[in-house]
PAZAPA-4460 file (N, C-alpha, C; in steps of 0.05 Angstrom, whole numbers, plus 32768, in hexadecimal, padded with zeros to 4 digits):
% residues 297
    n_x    n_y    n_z   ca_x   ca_y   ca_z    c_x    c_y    c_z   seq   type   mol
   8416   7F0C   7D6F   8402   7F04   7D82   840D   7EEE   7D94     1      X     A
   8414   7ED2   7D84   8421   7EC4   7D9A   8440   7ED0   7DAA     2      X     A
   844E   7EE1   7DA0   845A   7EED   7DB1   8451   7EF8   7DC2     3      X     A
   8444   7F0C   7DBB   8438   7F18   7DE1   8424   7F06   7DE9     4      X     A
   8420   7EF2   7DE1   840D   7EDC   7DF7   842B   7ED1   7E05     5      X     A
   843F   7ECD   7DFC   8450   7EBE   7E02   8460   7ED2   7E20     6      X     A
   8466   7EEA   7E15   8470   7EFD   7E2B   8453   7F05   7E46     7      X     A
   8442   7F01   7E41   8429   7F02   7E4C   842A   7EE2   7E63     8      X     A
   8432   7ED5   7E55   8433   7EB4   7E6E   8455   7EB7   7E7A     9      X     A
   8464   7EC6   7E71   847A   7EC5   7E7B   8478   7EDE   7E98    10      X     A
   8468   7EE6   7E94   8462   7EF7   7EAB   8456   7EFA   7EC5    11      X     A
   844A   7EE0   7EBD   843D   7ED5   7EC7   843B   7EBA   7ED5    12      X     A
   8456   7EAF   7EC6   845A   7E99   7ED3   8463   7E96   7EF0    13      X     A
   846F   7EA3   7EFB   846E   7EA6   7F18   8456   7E9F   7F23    14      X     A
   8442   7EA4   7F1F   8426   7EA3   7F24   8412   7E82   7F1C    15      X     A
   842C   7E6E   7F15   841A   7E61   7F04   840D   7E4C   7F13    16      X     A
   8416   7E47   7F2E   83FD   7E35   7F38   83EC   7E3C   7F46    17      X     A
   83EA   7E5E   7F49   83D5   7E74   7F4A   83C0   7E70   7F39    18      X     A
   83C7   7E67   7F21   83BA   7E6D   7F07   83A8   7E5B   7F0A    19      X     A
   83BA   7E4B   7F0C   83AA   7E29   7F10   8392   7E23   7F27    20      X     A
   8399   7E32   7F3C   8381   7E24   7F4C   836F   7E3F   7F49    21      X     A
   836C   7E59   7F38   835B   7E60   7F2E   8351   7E5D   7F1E    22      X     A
   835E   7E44   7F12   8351   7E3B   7EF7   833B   7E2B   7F00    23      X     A
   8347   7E17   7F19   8328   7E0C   7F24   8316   7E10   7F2C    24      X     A
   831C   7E26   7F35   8301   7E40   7F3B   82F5   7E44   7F22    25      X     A
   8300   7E46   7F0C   82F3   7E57   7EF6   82E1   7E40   7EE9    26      X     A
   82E9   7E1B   7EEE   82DD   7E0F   7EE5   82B9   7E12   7EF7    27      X     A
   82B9   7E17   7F0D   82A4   7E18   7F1B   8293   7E2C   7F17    28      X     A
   82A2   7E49   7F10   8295   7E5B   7F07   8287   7E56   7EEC    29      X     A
   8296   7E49   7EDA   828D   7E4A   7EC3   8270   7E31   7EC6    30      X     A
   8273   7E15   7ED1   8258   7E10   7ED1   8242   7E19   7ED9    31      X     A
   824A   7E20   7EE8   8233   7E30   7F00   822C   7E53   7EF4    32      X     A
   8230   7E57   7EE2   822B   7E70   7ED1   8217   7E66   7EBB    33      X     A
   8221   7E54   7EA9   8217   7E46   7E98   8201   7E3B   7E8E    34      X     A
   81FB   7E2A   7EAB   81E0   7E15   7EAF   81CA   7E21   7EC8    35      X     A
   81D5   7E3B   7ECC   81C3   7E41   7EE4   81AC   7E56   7EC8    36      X     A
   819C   7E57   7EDF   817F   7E64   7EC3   818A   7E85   7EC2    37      X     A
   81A1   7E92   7EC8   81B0   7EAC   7EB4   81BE   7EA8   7E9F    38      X     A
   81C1   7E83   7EA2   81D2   7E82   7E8A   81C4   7E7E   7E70    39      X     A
   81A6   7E87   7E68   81A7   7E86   7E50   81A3   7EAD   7E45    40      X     A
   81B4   7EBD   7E50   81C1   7ED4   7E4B   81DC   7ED6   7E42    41      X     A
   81D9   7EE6   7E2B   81F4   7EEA   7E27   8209   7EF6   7E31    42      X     A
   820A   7F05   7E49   821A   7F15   7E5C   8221   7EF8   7E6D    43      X     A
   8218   7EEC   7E75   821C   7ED9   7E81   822F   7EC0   7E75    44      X     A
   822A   7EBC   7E63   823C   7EA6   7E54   8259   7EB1   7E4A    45      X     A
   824C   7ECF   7E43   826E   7ED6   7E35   827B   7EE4   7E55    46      X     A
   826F   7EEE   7E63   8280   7EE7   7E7C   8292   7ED1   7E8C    47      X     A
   8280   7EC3   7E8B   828C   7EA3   7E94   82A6   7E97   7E7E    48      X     A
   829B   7E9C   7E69   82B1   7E9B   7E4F   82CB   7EA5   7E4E    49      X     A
   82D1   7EBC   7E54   82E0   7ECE   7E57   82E8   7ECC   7E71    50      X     A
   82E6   7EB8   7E83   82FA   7EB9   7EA0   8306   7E9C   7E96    51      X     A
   82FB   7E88   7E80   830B   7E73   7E7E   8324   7E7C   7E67    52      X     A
   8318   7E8D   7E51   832C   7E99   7E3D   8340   7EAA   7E49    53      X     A
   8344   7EB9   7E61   8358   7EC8   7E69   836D   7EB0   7E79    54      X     A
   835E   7EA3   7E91   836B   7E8E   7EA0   837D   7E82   7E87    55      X     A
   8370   7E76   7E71   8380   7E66   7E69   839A   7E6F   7E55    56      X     A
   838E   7E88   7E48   83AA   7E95   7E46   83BF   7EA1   7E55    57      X     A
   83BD   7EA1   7E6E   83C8   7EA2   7E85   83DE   7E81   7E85    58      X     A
   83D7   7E6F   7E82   83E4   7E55   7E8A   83D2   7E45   7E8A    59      X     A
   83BB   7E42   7E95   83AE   7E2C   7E9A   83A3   7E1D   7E7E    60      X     A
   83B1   7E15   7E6F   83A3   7E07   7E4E   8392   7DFD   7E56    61      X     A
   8395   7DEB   7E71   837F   7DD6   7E6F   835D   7DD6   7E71    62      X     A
   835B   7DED   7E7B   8343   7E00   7E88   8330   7DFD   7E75    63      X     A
   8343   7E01   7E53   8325   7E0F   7E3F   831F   7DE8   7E32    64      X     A
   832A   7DCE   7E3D   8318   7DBA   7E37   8300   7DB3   7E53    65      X     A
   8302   7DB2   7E64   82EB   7DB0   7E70   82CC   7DC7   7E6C    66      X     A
   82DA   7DDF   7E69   82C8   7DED   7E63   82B6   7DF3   7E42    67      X     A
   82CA   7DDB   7E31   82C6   7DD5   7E19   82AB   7DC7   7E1A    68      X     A
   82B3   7DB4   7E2A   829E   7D9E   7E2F   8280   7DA8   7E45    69      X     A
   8286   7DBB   7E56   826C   7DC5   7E5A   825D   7DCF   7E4E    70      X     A
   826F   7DE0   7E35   8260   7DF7   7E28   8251   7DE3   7E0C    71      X     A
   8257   7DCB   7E0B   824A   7DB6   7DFD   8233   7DAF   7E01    72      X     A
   8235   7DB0   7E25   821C   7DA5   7E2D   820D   7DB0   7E3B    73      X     A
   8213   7DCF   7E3B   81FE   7DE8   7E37   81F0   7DE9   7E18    74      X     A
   81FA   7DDF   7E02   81EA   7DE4   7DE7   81D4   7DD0   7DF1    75      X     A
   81DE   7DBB   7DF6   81D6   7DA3   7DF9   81BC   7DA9   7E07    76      X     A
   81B8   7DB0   7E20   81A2   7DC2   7E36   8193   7DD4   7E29    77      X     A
   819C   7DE8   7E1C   8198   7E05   7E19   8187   7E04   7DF6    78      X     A
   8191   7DF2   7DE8   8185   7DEC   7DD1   817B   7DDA   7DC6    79      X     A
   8170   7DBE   7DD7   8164   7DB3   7DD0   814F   7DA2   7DD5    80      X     A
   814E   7DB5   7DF3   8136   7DAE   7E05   8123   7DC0   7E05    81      X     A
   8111   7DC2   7E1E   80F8   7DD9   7E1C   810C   7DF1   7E2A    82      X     A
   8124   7DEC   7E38   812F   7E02   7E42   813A   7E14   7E36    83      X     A
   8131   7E23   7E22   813A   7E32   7E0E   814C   7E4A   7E1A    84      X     A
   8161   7E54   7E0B   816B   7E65   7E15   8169   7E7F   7E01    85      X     A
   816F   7E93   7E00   8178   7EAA   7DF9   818C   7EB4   7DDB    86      X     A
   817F   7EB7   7DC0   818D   7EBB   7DB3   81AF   7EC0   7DB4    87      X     A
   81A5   7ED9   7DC8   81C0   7EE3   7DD5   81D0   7ECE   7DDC    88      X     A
   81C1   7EBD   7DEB   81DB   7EB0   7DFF   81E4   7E91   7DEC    89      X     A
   81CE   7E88   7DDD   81E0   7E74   7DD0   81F3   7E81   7DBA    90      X     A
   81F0   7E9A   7DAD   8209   7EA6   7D9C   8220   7EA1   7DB4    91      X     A
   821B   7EB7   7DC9   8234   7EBE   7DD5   8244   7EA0   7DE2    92      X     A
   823B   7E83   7DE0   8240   7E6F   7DE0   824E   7E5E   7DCD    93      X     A
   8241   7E65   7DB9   8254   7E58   7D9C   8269   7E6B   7D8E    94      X     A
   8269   7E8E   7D9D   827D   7E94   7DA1   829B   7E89   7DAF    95      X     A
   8292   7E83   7DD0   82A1   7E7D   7DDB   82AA   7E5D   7DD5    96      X     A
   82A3   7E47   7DC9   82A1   7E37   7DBB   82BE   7E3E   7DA4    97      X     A
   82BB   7E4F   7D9D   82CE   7E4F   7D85   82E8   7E62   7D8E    98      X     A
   82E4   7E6E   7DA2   82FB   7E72   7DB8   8303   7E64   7DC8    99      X     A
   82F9   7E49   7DCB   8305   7E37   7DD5   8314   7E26   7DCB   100      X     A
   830C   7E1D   7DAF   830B   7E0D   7D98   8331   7E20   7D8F   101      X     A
   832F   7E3C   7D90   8346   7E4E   7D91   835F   7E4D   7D9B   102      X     A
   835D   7E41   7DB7   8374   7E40   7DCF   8373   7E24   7DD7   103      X     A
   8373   7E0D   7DC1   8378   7DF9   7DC3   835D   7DDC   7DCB   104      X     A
   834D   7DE8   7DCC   8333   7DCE   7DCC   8324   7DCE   7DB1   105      X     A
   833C   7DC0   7D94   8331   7DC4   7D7D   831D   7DA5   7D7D   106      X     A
   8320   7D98   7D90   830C   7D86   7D8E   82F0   7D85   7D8F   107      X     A
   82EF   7D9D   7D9B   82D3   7DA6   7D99   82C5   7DB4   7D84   108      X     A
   82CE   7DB3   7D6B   82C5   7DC4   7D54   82B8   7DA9   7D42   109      X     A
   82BE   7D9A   7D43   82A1   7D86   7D36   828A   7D84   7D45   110      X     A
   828B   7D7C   7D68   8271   7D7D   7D6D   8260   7D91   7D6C   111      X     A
   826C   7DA7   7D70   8261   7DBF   7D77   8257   7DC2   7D5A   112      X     A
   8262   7DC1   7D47   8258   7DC4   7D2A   823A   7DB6   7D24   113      X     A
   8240   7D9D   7D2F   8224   7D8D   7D29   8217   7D94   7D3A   114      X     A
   8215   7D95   7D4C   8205   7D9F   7D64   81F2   7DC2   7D5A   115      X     A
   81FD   7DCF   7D50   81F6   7DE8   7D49   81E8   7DEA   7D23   116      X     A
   81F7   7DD4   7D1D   81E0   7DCD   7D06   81C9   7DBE   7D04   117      X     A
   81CE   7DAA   7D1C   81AF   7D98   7D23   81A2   7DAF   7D2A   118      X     A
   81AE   7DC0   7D3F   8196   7DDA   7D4A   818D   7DE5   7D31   119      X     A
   8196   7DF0   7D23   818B   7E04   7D0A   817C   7DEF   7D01   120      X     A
   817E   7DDE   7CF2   8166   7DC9   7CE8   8150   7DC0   7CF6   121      X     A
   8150   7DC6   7D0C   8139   7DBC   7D1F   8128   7DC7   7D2C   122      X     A
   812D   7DEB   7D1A   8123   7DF7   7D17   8125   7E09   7D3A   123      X     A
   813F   7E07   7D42   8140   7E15   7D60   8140   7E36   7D59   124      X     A
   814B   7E38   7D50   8147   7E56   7D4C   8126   7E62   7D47   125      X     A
   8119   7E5B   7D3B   80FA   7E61   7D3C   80EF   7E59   7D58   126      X     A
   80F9   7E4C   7D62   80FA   7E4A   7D86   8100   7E54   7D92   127      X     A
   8111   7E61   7D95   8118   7E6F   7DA1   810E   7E97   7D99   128      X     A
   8103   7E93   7D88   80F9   7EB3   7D7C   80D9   7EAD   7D87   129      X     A
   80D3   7E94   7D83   80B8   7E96   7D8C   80B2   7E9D   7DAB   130      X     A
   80C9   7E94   7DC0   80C7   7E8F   7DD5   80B9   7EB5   7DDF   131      X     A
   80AB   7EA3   7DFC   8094   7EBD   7DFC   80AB   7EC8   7E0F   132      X     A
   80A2   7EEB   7E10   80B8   7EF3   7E22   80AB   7EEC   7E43   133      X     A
   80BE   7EF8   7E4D   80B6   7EF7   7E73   80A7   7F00   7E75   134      X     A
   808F   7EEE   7E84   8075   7EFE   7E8D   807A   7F0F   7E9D   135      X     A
   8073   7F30   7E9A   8077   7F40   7EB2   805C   7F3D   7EC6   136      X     A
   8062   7F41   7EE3   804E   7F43   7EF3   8034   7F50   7EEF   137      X     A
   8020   7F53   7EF0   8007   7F55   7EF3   8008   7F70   7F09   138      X     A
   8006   7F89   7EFE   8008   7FA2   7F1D   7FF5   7F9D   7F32   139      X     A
   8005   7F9B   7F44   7FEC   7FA1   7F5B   7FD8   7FAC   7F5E   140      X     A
   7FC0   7FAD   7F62   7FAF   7FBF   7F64   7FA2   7FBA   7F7D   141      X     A
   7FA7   7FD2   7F90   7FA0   7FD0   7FA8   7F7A   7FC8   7FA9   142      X     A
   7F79   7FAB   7FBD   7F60   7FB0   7FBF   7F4F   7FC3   7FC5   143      X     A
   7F36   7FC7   7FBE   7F22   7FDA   7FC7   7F15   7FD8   7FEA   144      X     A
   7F11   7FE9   7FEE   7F0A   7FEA   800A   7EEC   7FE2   8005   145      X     A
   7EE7   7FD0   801E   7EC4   7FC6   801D   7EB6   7FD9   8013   146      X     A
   7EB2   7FF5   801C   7EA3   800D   801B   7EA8   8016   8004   147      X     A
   7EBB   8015   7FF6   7EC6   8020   7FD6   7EB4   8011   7FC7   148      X     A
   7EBF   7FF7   7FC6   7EAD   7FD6   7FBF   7E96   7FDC   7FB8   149      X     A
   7E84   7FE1   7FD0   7E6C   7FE0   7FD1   7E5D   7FFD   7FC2   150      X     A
   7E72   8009   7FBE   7E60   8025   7FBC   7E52   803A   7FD1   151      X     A
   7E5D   802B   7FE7   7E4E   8036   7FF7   7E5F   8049   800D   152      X     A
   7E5D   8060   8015   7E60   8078   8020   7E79   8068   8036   153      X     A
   7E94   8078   803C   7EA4   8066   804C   7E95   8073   806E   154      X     A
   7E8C   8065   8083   7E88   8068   80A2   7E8E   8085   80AE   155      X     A
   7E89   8096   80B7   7E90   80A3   80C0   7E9E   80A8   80E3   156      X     A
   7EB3   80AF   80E6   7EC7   80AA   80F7   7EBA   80AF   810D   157      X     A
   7EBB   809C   8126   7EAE   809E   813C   7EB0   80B8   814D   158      X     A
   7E9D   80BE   8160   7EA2   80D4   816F   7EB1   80CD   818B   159      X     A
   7EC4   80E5   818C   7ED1   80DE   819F   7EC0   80D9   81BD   160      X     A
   7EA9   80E6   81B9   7E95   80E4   81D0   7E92   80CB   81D1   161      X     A
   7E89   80BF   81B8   7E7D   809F   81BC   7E85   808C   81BE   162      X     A
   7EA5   8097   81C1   7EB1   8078   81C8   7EC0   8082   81E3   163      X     A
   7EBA   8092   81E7   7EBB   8090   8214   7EA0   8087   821C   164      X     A
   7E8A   808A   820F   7E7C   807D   8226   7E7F   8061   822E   165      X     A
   7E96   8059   8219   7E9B   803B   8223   7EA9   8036   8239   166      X     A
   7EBE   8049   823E   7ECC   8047   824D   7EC5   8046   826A   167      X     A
   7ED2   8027   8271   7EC3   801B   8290   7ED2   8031   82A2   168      X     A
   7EE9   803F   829A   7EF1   8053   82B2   7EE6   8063   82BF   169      X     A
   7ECF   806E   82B1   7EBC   8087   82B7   7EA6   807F   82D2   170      X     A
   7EA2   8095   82E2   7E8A   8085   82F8   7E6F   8088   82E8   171      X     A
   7E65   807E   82EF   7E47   8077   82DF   7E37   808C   82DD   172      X     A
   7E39   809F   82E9   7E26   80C3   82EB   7E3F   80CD   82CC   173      X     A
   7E52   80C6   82D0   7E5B   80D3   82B8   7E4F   80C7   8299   174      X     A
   7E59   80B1   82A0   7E56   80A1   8280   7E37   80AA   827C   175      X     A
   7E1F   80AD   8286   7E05   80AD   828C   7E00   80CF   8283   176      X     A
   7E16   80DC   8294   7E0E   80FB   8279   7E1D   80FD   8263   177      X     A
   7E28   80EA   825D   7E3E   80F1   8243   7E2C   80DC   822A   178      X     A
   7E15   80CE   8237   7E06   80BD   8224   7DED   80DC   8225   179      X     A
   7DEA   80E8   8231   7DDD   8104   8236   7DE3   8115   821E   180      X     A
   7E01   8119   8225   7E09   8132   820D   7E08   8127   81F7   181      X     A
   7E0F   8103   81EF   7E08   8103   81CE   7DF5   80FF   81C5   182      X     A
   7DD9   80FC   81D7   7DC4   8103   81CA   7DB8   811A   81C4   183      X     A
   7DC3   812C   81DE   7DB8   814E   81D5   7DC8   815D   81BC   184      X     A
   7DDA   8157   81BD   7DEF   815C   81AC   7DE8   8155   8189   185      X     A
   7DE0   813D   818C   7DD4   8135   8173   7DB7   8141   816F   186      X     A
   7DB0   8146   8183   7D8E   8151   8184   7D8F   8172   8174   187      X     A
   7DAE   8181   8180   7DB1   819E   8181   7DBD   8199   8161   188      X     A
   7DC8   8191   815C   7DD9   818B   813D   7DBF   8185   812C   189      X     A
   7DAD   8173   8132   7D98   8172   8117   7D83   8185   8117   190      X     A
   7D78   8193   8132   7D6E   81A3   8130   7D7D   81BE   811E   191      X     A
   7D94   81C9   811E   7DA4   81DC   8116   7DA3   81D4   80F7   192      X     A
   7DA5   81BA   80F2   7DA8   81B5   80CF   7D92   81BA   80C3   193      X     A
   7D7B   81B5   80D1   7D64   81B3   80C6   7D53   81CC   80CB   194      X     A
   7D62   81E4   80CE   7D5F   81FD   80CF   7D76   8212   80BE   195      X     A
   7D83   81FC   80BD   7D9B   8207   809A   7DAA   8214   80AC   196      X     A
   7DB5   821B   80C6   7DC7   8227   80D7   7DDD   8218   80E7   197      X     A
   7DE8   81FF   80D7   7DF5   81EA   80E7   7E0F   81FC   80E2   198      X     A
   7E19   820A   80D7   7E31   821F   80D1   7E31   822D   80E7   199      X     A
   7E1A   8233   80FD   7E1E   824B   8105   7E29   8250   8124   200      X     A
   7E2C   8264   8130   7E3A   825D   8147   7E2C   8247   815D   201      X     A
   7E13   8250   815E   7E0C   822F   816E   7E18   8216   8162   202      X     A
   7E16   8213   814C   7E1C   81F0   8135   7E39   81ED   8143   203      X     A
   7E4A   8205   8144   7E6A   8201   814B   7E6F   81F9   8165   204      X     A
   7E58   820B   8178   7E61   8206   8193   7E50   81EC   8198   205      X     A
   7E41   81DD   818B   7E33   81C2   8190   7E4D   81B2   818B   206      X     A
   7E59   81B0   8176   7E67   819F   8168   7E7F   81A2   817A   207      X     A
   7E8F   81BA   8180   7EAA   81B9   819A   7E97   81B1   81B1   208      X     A
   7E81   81AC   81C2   7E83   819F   81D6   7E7D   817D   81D0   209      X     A
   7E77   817B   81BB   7E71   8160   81BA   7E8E   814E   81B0   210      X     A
   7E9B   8162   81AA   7EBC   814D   819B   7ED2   8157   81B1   211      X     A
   7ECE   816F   81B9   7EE4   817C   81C1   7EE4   817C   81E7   212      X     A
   7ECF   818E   81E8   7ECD   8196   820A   7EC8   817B   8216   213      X     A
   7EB2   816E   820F   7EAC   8156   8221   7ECB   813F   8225   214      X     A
   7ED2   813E   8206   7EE3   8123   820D   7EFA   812B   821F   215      X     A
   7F01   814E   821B   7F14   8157   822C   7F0F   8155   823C   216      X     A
   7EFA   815B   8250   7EF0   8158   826B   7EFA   813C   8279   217      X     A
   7EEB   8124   8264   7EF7   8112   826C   7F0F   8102   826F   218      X     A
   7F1C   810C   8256   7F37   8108   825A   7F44   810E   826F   219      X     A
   7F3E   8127   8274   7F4F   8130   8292   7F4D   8123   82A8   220      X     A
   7F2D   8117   82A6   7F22   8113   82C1   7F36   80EF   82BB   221      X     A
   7F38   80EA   82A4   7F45   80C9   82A7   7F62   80C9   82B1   222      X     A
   7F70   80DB   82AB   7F8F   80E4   82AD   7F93   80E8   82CE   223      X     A
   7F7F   80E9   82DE   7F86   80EE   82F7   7F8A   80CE   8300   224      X     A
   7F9B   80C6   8319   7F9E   80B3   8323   7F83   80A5   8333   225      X     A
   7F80   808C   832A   7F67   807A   832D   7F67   807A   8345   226      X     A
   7F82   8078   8356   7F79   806F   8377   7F67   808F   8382   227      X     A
   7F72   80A7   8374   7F6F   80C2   837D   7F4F   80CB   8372   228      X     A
   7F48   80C6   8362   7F3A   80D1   8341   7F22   80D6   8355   229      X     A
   7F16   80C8   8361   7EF8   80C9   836C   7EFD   80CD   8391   230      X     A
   7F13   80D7   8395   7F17   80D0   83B4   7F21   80EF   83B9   231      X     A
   7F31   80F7   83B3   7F40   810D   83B5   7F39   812B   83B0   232      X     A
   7F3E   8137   83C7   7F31   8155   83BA   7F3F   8161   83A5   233      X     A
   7F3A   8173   8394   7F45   8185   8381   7F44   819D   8382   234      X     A
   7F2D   81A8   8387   7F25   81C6   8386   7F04   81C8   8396   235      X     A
   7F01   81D5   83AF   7EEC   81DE   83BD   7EE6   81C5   83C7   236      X     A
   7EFA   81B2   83CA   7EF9   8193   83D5   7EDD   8188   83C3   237      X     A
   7EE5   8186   83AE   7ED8   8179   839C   7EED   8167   8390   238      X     A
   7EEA   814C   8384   7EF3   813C   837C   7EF0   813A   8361   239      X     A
   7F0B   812B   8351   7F03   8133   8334   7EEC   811D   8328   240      X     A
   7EE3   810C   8334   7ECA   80FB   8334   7EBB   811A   8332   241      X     A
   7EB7   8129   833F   7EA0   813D   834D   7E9C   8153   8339   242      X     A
   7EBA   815E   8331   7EC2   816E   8321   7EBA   8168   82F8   243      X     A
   7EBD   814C   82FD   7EAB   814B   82DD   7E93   813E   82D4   244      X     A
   7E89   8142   82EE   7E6B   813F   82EC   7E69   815D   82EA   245      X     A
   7E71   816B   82F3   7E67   8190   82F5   7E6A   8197   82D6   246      X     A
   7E88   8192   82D3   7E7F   8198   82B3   7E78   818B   8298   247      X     A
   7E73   8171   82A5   7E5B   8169   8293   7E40   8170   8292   248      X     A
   7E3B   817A   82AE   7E24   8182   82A8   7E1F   81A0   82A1   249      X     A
   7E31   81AC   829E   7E38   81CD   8297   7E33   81C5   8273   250      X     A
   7E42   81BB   8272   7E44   81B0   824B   7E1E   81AD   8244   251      X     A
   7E16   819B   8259   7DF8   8194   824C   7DED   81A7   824A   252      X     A
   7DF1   81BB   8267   7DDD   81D9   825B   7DE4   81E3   8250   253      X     A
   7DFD   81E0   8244   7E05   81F3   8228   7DF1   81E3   8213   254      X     A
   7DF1   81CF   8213   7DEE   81C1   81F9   7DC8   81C9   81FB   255      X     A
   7DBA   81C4   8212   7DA0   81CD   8219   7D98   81E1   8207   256      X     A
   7DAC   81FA   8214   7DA8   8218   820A   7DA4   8218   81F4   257      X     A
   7DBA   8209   81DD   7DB5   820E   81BF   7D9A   8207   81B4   258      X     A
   7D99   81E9   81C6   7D77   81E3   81BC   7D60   81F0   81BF   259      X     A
   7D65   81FB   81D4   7D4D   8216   81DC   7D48   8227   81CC   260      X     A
   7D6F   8231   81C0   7D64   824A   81B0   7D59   8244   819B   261      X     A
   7D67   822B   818C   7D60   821E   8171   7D3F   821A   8178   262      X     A
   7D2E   8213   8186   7D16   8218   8188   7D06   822C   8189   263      X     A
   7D17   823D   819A   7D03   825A   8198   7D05   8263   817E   264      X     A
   7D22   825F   816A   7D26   826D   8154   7D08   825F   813E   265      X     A
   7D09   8247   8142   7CFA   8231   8135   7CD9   823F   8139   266      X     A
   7CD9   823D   814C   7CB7   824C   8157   7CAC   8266   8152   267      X     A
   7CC5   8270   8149   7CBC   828C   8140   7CBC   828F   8132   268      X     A
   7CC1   827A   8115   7CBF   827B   80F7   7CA1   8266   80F4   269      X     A
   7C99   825B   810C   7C8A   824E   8111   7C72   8255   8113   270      X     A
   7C6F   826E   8125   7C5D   8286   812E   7C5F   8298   811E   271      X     A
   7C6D   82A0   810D   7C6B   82AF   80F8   7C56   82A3   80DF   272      X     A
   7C5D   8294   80DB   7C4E   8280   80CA   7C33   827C   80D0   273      X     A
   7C2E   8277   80E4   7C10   8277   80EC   7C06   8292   80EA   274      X     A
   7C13   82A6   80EB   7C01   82BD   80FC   7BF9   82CC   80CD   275      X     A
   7C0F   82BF   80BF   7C0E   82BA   809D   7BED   82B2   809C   276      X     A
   7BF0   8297   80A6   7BDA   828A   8099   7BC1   8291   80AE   277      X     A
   7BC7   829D   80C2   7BA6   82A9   80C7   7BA0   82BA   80B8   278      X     A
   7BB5   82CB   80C2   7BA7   82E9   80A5   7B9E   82E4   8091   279      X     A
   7BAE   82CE   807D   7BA3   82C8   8061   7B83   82BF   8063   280      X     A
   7B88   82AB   8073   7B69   829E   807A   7B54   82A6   8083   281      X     A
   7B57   82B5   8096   7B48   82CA   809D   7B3C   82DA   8088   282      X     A
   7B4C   82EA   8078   7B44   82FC   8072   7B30   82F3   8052   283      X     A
   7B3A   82D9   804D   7B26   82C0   803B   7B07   82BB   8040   284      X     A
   7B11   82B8   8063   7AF3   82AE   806A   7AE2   82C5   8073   285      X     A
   7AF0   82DE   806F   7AD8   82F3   806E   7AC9   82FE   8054   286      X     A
   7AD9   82F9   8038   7AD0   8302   8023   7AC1   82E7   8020   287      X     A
   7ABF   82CF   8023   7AAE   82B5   8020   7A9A   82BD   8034   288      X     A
   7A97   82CD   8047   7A7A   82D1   805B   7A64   82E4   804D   289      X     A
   7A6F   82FD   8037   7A60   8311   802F   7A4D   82FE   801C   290      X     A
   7A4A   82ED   800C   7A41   82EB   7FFA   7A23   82DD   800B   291      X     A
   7A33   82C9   801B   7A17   82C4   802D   7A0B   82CF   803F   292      X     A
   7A11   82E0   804C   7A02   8301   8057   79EA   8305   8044   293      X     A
   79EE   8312   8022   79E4   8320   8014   79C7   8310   8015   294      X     A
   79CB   82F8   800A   79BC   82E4   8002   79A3   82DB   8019   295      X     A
   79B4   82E0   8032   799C   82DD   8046   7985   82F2   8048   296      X     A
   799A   8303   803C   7987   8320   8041   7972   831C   8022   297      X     A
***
């Protein structure tokens, strides 16, 4: 063994005031491994350990007494304050302790001795088994939305109709039938529900002019240039100012029509019904007339 330690520094000796000012490096590494809060892990200590045990079999003897004396006063920190460390890492400590004690810092085998028997009597080891582990985080739990919260039904998404009539771009005959179509529109939609036919081709063609045709109309009519929009002819020298008032008001008598029919349909279950309850009644208040006929007679 001390032969090939011996052919091992002869190989090395070319290298030896290499050795040396990485040995001062290693003293830095080694505190700063040690006393920082990874050092009460044992990957950490026998790491730091093992860059002073190679250096110094390399040449540098002097390396493993300073780091003698830190690793003293890591027990010192690590075992006998509230800063408790890591089963792991005080073994892998009084390991490297007796690897140091190995390659020439035999001065350190009495303190270290007392030092690690005051710990056992003072009951550090039940201290360190008691110690609680790392609190893990608490999971996120995404807050609840107001509407979730509450229990209560989440808003239903605006209509695209209803939020152009805000729009100051529009000339005022427009915004004025487009406050038109969402009331007929809503008029033609509850009439249709409340005849159990909101499925049916009127319900569809209510619902595409009120989301679809109108906001398109307007869209188009916004996309034209502001200096041009109300000044400029387009088609039959009409202006697109001119041009979506026409089909806004084409849309309303669509939307009219459905209500018409949804009434006539309504009136004739309406008129059916009556023409029910005459007959029934009628034909009541003739068998209730015979009895008082007889009686007169």
């Amino acid at each position: 063994m001390l032969a090939a330690l011996e052919s091992v520094r002869s190989l090395v000796e070319p290298l030896g005031g290499m050795v040396h000012v990485a040995a001062g490096f290693a003293v830095a590494f080694f505190a700063s491994s040690v006393f920082s809060p990874a050092g009460k892990h044992a990957a950490v200590v026998g790491r730091a350990a093992a860059v002073v045990v190679v250096l110094t079999l390399l040449g540098a003897t002097w390396l493993v007494h300073p780091a003698a004396g830190m690793l003293l006063g890591y027990f010192g920190s690590r075992a006998f304050t509230r800063k408790q460390s890591t089963p792991g890492g005080l073994l892998a400590a009084l390991l490297a302790g007796l690897a140091f004690i190995a390659l020439g810092a035999t001065w350190l085998l009495y303190p270290l001795f007392f030092m690690a028997l005051a710990w056992l009597l003072s009951g550090g080891w039940q201290r360190v088994a008691r110690s609680p582990a790392p609190a893990t985080p608490d999971p996120v739990v995404p807050a609840p939305l107001p509407a979730q919260a509450s229990g209560t039904p989440m808003p239903a998404a605006e209509s695209p109709l209803v939020a152009l009539l805000r729009d100051e771009r529009l000339p005022p005959e427009a915004r004025a039938q487009l406050a038109a179509l969402n009331l007929r529109t809503q008029e033609a939609l509850s009439l249709l529900q409340t005849q159990g036919v909101d499925g049916s081709e009127a319900g569809y063609l209510t619902r595409a002019i009120r989301d679809e045709y109108a906001p398109g109309a307007v869209n188009a009519y916004l996309k034209l240039p502001r200096s041009l929009a109300d000044s400029a002819p387009l088609q039959d020298g009409k202006t697109g100012r001119a041009l979506l008032a026409e089909q806004l008001e084409l849309l309303l008598e669509g939307v009219q029509d459905v209500i018409n029919s949804t009434l006539r349909s309504g009136s004739q279950d309406l008129l059916s019904h009556g023409r029910f309850l005459r007959d029934r009644f009628e034909k009541v208040s003739a068998d209730l007339r015979v009895p008082v006929e007889v009686k007169a007679k």
